[in-house]
VOTORMAR-761975 format. One record per residue (C-alpha): residue number from 0; residue in three letters; x, y, z. Coordinates in steps of 0.5 Angstrom, whole numbers. Example, Ala and Ser with C-alpha at 12.3 -4.5 7.8 and 13.67 -1.06 7.14 Angstrom:
% VOTORMAR-761975
REC   pos   code       u       v       w
REC     0    ALA      25      -9      16
REC     1    SER      27      -2      14
***
This chain:
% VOTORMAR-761975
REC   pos   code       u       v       w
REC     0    UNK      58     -18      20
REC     1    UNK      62     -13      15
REC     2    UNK      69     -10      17
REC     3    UNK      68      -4      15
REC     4    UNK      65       3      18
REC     5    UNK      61       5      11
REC     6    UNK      58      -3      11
REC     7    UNK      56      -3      18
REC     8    UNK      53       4      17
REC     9    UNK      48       1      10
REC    10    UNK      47      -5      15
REC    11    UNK      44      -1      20
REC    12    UNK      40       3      15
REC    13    UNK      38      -3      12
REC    14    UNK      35      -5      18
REC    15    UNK      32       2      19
REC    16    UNK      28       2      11
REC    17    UNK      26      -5      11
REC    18    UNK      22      -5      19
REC    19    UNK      19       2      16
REC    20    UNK      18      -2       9
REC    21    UNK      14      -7      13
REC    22    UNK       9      -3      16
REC    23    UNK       7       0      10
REC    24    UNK       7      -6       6
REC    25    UNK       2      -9      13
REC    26    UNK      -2      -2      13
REC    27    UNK      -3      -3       5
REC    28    UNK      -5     -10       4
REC    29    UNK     -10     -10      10
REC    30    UNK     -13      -3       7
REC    31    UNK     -13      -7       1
REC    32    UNK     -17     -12       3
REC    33    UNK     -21      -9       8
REC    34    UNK     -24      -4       1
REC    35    UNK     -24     -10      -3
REC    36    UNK     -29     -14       2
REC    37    UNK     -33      -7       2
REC    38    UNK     -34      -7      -5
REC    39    UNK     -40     -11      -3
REC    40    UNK     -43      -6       1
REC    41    UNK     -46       1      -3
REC    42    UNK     -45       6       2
REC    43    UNK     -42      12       4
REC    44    UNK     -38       9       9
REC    45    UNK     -35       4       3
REC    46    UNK     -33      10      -1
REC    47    UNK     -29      13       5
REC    48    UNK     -25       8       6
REC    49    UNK     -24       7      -2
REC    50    UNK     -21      13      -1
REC    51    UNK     -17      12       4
REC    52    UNK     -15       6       1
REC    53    UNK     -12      10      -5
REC    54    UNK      -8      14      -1
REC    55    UNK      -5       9       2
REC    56    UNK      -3       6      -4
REC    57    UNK      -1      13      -7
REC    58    UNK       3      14      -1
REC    59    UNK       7       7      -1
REC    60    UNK       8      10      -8
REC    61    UNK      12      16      -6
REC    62    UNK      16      12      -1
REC    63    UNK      19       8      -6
REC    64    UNK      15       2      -3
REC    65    UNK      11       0      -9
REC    66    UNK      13       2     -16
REC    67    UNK       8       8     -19
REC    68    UNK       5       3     -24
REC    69    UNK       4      -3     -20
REC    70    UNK       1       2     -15
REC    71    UNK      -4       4     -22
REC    72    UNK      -5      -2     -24
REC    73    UNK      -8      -4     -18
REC    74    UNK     -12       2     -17
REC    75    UNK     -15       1     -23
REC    76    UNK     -17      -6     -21
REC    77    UNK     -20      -3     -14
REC    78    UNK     -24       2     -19
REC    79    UNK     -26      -3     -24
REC    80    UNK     -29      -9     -18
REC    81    UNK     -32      -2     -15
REC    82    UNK     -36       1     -21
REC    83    UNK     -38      -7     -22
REC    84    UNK     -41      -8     -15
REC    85    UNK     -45      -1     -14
REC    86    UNK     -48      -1     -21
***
């Protein structure tokens, strides 16, 4: 337990950041997961949720959950396993 005010506050916040973290990065493998089973299927519900898909990875992005070129890379191999099942 820390002794001072200033620690016991970050304490907290670390608590609040790493609850909020946890439900994006959850939120972010099930879209992950979930688009990489549609790839199978040709569709145009399958590019909604590709679509979807990429947002969540973008906004994971901007709360500094996943690095901007982790966040790249596996867009790209989301876009590479898509172009390879559609075509």
């Amino acid at each position: 337990m820390p002794n001072k005010a200033a620690a016991m506050k970050a304490l907290r916040q670390t608590k609040k950041h790493t609850l909020v973290n946890r439900t994006v990065e959850k939120d972010l493998r099930a879209a992950l997961k979930k688009a990489r089973r549609m790839t199978e299927v040709k569709s145009a519900e399958a590019q909604t949720l590709l679509r979807e898909t990429v947002k969540i990875v973008d906004k994971a992005v901007r709360k500094k959950v996943l690095k901007k070129n982790a966040a790249a890379r596996t867009k790209s191999r989301l876009m590479k396993l898509w172009q390879k099942k559609t075509s």
